[in-house]
Each structure stands twice: as C-alpha cells, then as structure tokens.
N, C-alpha and C positions, 0 to 999 in steps of 0.2 A: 502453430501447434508444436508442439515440444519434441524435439528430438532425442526420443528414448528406442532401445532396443525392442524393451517390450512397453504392454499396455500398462499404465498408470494402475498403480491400489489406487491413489486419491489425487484429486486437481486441485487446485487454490488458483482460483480464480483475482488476477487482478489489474485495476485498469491499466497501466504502465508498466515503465521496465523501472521505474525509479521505486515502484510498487514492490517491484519483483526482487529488488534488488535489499528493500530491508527485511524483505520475508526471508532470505536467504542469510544475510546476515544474524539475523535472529538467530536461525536456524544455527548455523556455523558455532555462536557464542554458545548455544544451548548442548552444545557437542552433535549435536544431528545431522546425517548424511543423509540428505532429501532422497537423491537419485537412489544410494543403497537402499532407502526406505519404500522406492515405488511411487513418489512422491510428485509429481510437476508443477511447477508452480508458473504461470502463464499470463505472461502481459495479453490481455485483451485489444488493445487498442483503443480504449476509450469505453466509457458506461453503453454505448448506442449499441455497439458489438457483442455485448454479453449472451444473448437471444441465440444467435449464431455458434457460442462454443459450449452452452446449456445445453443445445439441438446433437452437440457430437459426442461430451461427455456425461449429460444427463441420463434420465432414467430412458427415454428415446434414443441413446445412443449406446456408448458406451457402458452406461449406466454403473461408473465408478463414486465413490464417495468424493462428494465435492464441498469445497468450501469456499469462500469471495470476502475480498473489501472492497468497500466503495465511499467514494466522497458523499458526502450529506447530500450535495446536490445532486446526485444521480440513484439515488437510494429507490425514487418511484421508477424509474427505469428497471435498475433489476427486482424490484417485485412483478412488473410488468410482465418482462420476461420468465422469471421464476413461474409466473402463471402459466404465461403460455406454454413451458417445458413441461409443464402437466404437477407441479406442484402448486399446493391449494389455492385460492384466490384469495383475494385481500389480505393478504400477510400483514402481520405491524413487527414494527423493529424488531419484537420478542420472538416472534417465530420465526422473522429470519433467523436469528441468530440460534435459534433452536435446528435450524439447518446447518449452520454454520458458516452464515454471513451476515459481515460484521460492517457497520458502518463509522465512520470516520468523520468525527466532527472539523466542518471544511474538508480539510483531506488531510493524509499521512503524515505527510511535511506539516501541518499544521498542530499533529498531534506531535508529533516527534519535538520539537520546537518549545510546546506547552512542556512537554517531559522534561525537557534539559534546561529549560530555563535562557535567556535571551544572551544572559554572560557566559553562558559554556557555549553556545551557540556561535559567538561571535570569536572567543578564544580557536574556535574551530573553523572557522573564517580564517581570521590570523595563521594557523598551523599551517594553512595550504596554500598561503603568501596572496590570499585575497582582499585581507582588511582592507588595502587602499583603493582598492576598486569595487568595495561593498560603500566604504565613506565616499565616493563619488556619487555613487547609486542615490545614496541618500540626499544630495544637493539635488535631485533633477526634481523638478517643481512638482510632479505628480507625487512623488515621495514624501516630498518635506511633512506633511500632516499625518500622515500615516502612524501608526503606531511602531515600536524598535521589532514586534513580533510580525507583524507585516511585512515590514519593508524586508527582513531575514527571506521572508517564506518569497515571496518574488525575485529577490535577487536569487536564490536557487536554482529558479525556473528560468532566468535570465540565459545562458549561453548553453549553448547547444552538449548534452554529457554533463553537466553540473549535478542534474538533478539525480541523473544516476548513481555520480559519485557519491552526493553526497546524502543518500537513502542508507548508503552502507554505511557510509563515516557516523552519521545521525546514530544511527543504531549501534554503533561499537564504541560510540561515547556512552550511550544509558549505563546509569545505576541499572541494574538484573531488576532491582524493587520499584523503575520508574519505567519502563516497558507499557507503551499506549495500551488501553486494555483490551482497542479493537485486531492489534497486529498480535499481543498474546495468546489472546483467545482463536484468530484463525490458526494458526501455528499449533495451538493444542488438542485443534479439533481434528487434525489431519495425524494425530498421533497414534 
C-alpha cells in the first residue's frame, strides 16, 4: 500500500514496480508531482492481486478515483475483479477504459519498445554499458529466432532491477508525440 501521509485523491493501479516506475516517469517529463497531486501509484504485485487492492481503494473501500494498466494477458482478470468490486459486469476493453483502465498490448515494455523503435532501444542498451551482454543474450539458442523486439523485451526482464530501471530510462527516451497510448491515457485520467 503506498506510504502517504494522507488518503489518496486517486490510485493507479499497476501490476509491477517496473509498471510503476514509467508511470512516474511520465509523470516527472510531464512536470507533475504525483504525491503533491494526492496521487499513488501502486505496484500490485501481479494481475491475480488486483481484487485485493480494488476491495481497499474501490467504491467498498476507500472509494478514491482509481485508474490501472494491465498486460493483454491479464486484461480478463481485472475485469473479473472490477466486477466483483461492484463495478458492472462484463466490461469490454471500452468501458474499462471508460473507468480508466488501460490495457497494454503484451505489456508496457512491449509497448514502450514498439514507441522507440528497436535502434533507440538498443542505443539505450549501449548508454548503460549493456550491449555486450544483450549480444550474448542473443547467442543463447532459445533467442536466436526470436524477433530483435523480442529478444530487447526479455533481456530487460532478465536480472534482477533491470526492468525497473529501465521503465524509467524507456520512458525519458520517448518523443512527448510517441508516448504508449495505454500509459498516456492512465496518466491523464488521474489528472
């Protein structure tokens, strides 16, 4: 739960801290001081656990303005849960997002990645003295077929803090005009 003085205007809901980490960045590039705003923005720990922090900040709990991303793959999960927190049933992507959760095709890193394109990506590799251990990455057999945007988005997720770092790096590389439209839009809905 987020360690604020007081209670949240609004949560953003998201599954990770590497989640949490380009929401903030965002946040940062866009001039906006979350915590001045009332703002929290809260790694979940995974899609499974959302039910659990719906129950404390939802309209049963808290009942603060809330907003989420979520990977494709976990999308029927927080409608699941969205339901059981007492918002409508059978939601489709539009009225999540009408709530203001956003989904992420694959995940963040993947959207992030499609934004910058696979040569800023990798130049950002390089910056952070990783290139020669991202071209190793890419010798190991399970790699070799894999696409150059692929093998990017795993080796991220590869060492322990990576993904963290590089949520924020990811995002303070963007063009302002190439910003995922799922990390935008949660970001503007909390304003």
């Amino acid at each position: 739960m987020p360690d604020m003085e007081e209670r949240p205007r609004a949560v953003v809901l998201v599954e990770g801290m590497s989640d949490q980490a380009a929401v903030a960045a965002l946040a940062d590039r866009r001039g906006r001081d979350l915590e001045a705003e009332g703002v929290a923005v809260v790694p979940i720990g995974g899609a499974q656990a959302v039910g659990l922090f719906l129950r404390v900040y939802g309209p049963a709990g808290l009942d603060v303005r809330l907003a989420g991303l979520c990977d494709a793959g976990e999308e029927r999960d927080f409608q699941r849960a969205l339901e059981r927190a007492g918002f409508p049933a059978g939601l489709t992507r539009t009225q999540m997002e009408a709530l203001g959760f956003y989904v992420c095709v694959a995940d963040l890193e993947d959207e992030l990645i499609r934004a910058l394109g696979t040569t800023a990506v990798q130049q950002l590799v390089d910056s952070q003295g990783e290139l020669g251990s991202f071209h190793t990455f890419q010798k190991q057999p399970a790699q070799r077929a894999r696409p150059l945007a692929a093998q990017l988005r795993r080796f991220i997720g590869t060492r322990s803090g990576r993904k963290i770092r590089y949520g924020r790096l990811l995002v303070e590389a963007l063009d302002p005009a190439d910003v995922p439209r799922p990390l935008d839009l949660v970001l503007a809905s909390v304003s």
